[in-house]
C-alpha positions as CSV (number, residue, x, y, z in Angstrom):
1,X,-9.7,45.6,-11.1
2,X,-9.3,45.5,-7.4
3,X,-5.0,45.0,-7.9
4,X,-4.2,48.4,-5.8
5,X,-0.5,47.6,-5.6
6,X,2.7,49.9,-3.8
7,X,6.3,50.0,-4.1
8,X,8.9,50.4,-1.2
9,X,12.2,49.9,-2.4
10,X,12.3,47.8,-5.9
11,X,9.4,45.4,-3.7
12,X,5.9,45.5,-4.8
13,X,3.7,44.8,-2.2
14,X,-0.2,43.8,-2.7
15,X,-3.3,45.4,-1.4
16,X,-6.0,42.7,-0.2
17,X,-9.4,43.5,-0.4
18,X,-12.6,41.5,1.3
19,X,-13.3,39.8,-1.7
20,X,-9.5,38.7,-2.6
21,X,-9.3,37.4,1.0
22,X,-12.6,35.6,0.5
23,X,-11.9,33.7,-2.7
24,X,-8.1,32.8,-1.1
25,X,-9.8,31.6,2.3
26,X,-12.6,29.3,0.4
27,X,-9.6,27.5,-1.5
28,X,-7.8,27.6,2.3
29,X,-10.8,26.1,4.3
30,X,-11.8,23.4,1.4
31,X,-8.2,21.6,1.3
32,X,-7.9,21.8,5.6
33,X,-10.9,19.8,5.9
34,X,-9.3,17.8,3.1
35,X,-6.1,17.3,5.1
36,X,-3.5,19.2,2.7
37,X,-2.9,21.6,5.4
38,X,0.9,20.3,6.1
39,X,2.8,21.1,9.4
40,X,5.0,23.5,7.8
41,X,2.3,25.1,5.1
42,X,0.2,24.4,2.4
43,X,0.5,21.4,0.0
44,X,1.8,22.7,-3.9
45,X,-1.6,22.2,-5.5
46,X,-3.2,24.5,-2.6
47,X,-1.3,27.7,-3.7
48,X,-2.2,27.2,-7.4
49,X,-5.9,26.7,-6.5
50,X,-5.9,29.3,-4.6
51,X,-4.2,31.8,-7.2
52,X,-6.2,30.6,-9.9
53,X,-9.6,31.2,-7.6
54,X,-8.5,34.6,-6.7
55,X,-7.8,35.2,-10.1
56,X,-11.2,34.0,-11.5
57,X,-13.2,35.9,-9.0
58,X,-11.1,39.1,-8.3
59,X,-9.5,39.7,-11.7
60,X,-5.8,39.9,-9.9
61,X,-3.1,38.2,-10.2
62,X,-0.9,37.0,-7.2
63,X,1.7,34.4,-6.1
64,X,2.6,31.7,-3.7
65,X,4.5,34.7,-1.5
66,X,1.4,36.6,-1.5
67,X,-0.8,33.9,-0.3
68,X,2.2,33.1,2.4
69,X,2.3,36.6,3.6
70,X,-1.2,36.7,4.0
71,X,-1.3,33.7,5.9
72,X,1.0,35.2,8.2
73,X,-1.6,37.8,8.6
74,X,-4.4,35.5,9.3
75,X,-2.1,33.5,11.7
76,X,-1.5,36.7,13.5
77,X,-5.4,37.9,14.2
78,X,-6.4,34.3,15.1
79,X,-3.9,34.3,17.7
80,X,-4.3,37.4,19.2
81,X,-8.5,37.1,18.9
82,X,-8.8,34.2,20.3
83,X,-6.9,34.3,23.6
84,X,-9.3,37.3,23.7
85,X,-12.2,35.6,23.5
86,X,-10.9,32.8,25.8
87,X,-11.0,35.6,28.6
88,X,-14.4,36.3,30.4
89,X,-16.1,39.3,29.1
90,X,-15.6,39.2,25.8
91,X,-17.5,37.6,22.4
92,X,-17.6,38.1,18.7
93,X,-20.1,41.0,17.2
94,X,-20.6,38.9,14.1
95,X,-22.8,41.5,12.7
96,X,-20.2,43.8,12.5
97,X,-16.9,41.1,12.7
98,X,-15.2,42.7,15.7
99,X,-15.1,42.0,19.2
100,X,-18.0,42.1,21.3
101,X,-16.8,43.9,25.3
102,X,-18.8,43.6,28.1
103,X,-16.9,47.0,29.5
104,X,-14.7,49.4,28.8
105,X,-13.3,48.2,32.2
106,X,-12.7,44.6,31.2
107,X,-11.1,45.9,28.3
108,X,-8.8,48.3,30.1
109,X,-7.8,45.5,32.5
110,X,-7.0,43.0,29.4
111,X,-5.2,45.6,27.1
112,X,-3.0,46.3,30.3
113,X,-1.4,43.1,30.7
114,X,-1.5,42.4,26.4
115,X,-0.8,46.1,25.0
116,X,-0.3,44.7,21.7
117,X,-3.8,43.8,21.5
118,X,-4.9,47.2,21.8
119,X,-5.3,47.8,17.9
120,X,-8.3,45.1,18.1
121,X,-10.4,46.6,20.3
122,X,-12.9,48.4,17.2
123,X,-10.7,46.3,14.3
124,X,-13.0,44.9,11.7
125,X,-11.8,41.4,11.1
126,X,-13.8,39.5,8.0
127,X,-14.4,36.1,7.6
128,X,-13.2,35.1,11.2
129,X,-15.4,31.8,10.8
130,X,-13.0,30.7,8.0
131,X,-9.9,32.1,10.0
132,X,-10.7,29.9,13.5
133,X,-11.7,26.9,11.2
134,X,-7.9,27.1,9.8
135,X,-5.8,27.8,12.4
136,X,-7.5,26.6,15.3
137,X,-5.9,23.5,14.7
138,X,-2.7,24.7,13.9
139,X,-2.5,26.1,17.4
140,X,-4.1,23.4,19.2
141,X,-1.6,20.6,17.6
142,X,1.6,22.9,18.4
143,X,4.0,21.9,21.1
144,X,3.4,20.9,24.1
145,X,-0.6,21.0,23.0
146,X,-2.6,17.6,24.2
147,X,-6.0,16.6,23.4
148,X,-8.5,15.9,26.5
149,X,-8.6,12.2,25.5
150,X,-4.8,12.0,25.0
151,X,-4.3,13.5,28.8
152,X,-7.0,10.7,29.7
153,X,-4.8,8.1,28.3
154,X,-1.6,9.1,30.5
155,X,-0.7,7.3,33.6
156,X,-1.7,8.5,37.0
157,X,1.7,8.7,39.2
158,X,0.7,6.4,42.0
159,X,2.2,6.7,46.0
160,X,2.6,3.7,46.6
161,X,6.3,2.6,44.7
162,X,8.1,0.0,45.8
163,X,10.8,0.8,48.3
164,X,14.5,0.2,47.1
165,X,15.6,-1.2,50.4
166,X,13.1,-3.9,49.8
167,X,13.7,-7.1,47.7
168,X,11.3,-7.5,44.8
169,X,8.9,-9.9,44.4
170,X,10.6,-12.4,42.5
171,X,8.7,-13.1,39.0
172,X,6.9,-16.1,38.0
173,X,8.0,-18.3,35.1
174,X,5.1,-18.2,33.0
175,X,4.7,-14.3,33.5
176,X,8.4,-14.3,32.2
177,X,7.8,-16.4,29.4
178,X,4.8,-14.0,28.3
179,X,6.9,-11.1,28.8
180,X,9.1,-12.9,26.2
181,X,6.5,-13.5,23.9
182,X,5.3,-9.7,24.5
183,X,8.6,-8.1,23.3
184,X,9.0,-11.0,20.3
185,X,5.7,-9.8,18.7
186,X,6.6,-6.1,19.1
187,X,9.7,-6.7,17.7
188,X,8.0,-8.6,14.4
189,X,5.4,-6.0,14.2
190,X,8.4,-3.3,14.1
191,X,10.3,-5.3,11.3
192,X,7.0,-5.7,9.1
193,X,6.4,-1.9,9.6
194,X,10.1,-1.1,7.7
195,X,9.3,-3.1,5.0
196,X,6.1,-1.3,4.3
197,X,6.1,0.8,1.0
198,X,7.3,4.4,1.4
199,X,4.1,7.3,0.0
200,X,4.3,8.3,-3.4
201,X,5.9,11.4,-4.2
202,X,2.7,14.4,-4.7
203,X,3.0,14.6,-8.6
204,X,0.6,17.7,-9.7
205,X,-2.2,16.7,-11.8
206,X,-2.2,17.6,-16.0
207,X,-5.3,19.6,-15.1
208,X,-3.8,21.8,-12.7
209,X,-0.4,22.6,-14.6
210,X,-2.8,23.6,-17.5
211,X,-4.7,26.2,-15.6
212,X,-1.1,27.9,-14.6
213,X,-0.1,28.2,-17.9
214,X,-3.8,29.4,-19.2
215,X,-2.7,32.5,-16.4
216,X,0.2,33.8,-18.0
217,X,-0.5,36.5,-20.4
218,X,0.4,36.4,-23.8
219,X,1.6,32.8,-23.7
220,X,0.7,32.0,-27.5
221,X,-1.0,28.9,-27.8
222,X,2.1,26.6,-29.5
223,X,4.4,27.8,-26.4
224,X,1.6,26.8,-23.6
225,X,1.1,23.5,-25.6
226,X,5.4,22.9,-25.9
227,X,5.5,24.0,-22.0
228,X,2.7,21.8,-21.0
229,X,4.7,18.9,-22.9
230,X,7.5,19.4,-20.8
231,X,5.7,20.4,-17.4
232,X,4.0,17.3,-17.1
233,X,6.8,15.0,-17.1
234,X,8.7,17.0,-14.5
235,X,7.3,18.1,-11.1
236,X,10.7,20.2,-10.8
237,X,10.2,22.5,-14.0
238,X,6.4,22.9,-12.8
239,X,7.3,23.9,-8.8
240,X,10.4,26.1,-10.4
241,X,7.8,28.0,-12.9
242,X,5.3,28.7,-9.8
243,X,8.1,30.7,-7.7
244,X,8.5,32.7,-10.1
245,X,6.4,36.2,-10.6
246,X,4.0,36.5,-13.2
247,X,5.5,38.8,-15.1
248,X,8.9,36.5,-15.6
249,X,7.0,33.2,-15.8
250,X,6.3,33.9,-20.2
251,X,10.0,34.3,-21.0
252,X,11.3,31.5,-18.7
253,X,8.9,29.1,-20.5
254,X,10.2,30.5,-23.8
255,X,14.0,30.7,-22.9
256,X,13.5,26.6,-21.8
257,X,11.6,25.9,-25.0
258,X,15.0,27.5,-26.5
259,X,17.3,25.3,-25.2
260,X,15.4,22.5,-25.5
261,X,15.3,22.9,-29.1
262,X,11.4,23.5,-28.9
């Protein structure tokens, strides 16, 4: 079982191997291209996908604060990889996942004005073609980011303004009257827009909230079937039973069975 976990404090902290961050970044890659990669983290349904993957190939059992703290992790080496690679002399060894130098001179230059990078110079980073497919766009959507066809689309600031001591060119009637009907068809397109129909709340599917339960060990088969009962017919109970830990997930479920008179 690759679960090599230590304590600091009354914290448990998990050790990630290769394969554990391979089965979690399949699950990662497959719902981005899917578009469930949300501005401020992954849809609901992501994390259990991914816990139940890592769990079917790895044999270890994590949560949704696991796969966020990873993510961090991730987040951190694409960031600090690829403004290295956006530099000239460098590329990606992909033999060996590290960073390819042209010199240990272009390296001492770079390192000099980004010490923090320093660590990264012989780091062995895995599956960096699943890492730049995720977070590229994250980084290229942040603020203040534009794409090459939305800095075409932006006006070019012309010279030639019209002076304020002059009088303006008075407007014509019909190019009034257009104006008019301009702002009127805005207007009725902005009214029909309101009374569009607001998205459905994400409501996660039977299938899903079965494999969760199927995880927790020891969960006798008339309690998974009782909690699956209940955990279909509220999304609340279901997110409120995946923050948990493992090991406190069996005797929630049995506790609300209990006062539900289950």
């Amino acid at each position: 079982m690759a679960e090599t976990k230590g304590k600091r404090g009354n914290r448990v902290y998990l050790t990630w191997t290769n394969e554990m961050d391979s089965a979690l970044l399949a699950v990662l890659v497959e719902h981005h291209n899917n578009g469930d990669h949300a501005q401020n983290g992954w849809k609901p349904h992501v994390y259990n996908a991914a816990i139940k993957n890592v769990f079917d190939k790895c044999d270890v059992v994590i949560t949704k604060d696991n796969i966020s703290a990873r993510c961090k992790t991730f987040d951190k080496h694409y960031e600090v990889i690829s403004k290295i690679l956006s530099q000239s002399g460098f590329g990606w060894d992909w033999d060996n996942n590290k960073l390819q130098i042209d010199s240990e001179e272009v390296w001492a230059k770079y390192v000099e004005a980004n010490k923090a990078a320093a660590c990264y110079k012989t780091k062995v980073v895995n599956n960096w073609d699943a890492i730049s497919t995720i977070y590229s766009k994250d980084h290229a959507n942040g603020e203040g980011a534009k794409t090459g066809a939305e800095s075409a689309a932006e006006p070019i600031a012309e010279g030639n303004e019209p002076s304020p001591d002059l009088p303006q060119k008075r407007q014509r009637t019909g190019d009034a009257i257009l104006c008019m009907l301009g702002d009127m068809k805005t207007s009725f397109h902005d009214a029909m827009k309101s009374t569009e129909p607001l998205p459905l709340p994400h409501v996660t599917p039977p299938a899903e909230i079965l494999a969760a339960l199927e995880m927790i060990p020891d969960l006798a088969r008339s309690d998974l079937l009782r909690s699956y009962g209940k955990l279909i017919l509220s999304e609340r109970l279901f997110q409120a039973l995946m923050e948990l830990p493992m090991g406190f997930r069996k005797e929630w479920l049995l506790l609300l069975n209990e006062k539900n008179g289950s």
